[in-house]
N, C-alpha and C positions, 0 to 999 in steps of 0.2 A: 195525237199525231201518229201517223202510222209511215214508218220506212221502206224506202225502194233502193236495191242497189245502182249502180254504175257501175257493169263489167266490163274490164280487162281485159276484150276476149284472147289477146295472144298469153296472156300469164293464166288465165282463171281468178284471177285475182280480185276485190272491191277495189276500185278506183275512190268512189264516192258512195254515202247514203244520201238520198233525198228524203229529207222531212214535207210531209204532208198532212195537210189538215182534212180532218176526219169530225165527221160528228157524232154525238154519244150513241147515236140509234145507226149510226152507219152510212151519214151523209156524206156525199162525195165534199169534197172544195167548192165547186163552185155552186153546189146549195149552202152551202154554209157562209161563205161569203156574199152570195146575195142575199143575206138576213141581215147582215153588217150597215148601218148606220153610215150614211159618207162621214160624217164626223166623229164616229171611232173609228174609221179605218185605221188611223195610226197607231192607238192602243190595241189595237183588234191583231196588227202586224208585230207590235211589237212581244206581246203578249203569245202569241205564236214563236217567235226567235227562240224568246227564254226559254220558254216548256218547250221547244227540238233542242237545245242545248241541253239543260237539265236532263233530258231523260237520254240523251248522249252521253252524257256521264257515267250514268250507267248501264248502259248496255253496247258501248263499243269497247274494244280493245285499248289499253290506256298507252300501251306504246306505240300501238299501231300506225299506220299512216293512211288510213282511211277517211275522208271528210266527211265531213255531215252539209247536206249544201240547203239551202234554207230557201226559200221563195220570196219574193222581194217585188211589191207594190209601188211602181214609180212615182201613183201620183197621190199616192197620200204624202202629207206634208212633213216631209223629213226634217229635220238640223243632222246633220249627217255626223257629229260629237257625239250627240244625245244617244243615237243609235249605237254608236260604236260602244260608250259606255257602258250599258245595258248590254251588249252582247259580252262585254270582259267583262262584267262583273257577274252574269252569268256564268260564263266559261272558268274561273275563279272558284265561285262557289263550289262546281263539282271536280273541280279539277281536268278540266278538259283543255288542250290544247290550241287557244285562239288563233294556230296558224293552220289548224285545221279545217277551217271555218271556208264555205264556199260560199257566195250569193247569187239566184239567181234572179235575173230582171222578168217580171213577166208583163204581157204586153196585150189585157184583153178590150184597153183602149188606146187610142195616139194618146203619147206622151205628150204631157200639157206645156214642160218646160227641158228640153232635153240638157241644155246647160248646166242647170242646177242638179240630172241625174247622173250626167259625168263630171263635175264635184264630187258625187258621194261617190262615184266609184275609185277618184283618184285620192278621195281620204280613205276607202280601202285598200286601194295596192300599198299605201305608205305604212298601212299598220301589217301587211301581209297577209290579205285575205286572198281569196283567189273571187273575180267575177265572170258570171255568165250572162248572154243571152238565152233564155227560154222561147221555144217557138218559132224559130226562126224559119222562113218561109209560109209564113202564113199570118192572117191577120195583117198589122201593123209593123212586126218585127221584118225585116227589110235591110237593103242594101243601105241605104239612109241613114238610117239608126245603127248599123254595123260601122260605118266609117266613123259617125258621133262619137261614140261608145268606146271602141277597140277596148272589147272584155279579152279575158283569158282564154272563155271557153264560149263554144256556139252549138247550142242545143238543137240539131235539125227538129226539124217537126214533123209528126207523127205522117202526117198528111204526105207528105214528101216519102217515106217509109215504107208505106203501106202498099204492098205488091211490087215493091219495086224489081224483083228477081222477073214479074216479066213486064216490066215496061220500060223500054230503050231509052225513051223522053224524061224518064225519073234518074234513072243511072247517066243519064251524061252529066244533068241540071246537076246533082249529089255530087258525082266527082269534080265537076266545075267550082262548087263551094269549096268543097276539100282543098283542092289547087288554092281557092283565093286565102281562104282563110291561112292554110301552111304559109302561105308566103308573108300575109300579115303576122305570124309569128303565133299563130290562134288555133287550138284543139278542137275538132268536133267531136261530139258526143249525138249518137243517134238514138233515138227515143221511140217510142213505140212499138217495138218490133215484137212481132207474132207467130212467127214461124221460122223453121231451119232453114228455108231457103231466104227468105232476105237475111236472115243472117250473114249467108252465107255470101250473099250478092255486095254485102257493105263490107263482108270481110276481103273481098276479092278490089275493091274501089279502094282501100287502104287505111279502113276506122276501125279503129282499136276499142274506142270506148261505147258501150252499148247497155240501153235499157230496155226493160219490156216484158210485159207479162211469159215470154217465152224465158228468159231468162231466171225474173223471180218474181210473183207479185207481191203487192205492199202487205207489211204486216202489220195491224198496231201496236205500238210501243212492241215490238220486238223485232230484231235482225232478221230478216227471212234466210232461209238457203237458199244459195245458187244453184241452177243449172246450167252445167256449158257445155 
């Protein structure tokens, strides 16, 4: 697993770490997940949770208040207990703080049963995790699935991001989420970002929380530094 922050750009602060899967030789996720079996998906996800929690254990701040936010496979076949349990007894073993725990949904196919994935999210709010959308503008992830859903947090996507300091049609659509989602009572986190001036464009539109190689790239098994 290798970590990415989520900065805070008005404090400087970690908001969140996102855990990522890495392969031994240095494969991205999604080579690595397309080696995955459909019928280990679920062991394959869960199997991932534990080893970002465990190695949370040891390498975040134990008072801190930073999350570790995890990636989360809609349509392998959850019991949304089973999971929970395996992440507290995880969180347990190393002594990690299970209200620190974020999820986020990702969406690189239509979800097969969205019913049964807001179940599992509302047996996370009840134990106090926090949930995301990942991706959102692009692909599948959608206004649709934002109404289904109503997560905590909404991951813009990259795509949406990307040059946005000069494109007018990016910056209204962006701050138009922002408007909807604040009023849903729901945080954006912009993802992708690669230079000072979108930075500087999303910090001007009103998002506080931001990812991206401009910021800090992922490390394996270790916290990277910020830059802000």
């Amino acid at each position: 697993m290798a970590f990415q922050p989520i900065v805070d750009i008005a404090t400087g602060s970690v908001f969140a770490y996102e855990a990522l899967v890495r392969g031994i030789e240095g494969q991205s996720a999604a080579e690595v997940i397309a080696g995955v079996e459909p019928e280990m998906l679920y062991k394959f996800d869960q199997t991932c949770r534990v080893k970002a929690i465990e190695l949370a254990g040891g390498l975040f701040v134990p008072d801190g208040d930073a999350k570790l936010s995890i990636n989360f496979m809609p349509n392998a076949v959850y019991e949304p207990n089973a999971c929970i349990r395996a992440s507290l007894a995880a969180a347990r073993r190393v002594g990690f703080d299970p209200a620190r725990l974020m999820f986020e949904f990702t969406e690189d196919e239509r979800m097969r049963d969205v019913g049964h994935v807001r179940s599992i999210i509302d047996a996370y709010r009840e134990r106090g995790f926090t949930t995301a959308i990942d991706d959102f503008g692009a692909g599948y992830a959608g206004l649709g699935l934002l109404a289904d859903l109503r997560p905590d947090m909404l991951k813009l996507d990259m795509a949406l991001i990307r040059g946005i300091d000069a494109s007018q049609p990016r910056q209204v659509i962006v701050a138009a989420v922002v408007r909807m989602a604040e009023a849903l009572g729901i945080r954006c986190i912009a993802e992708g970002i690669q230079t000072a001036a979108e930075l500087q464009a999303l910090k001007t539109i009103g998002i506080r929380l931001c990812q991206g190689y401009l910021l800090a790239r992922p490390a394996v098994e270790a916290l990277p530094p910020v830059r802000v």
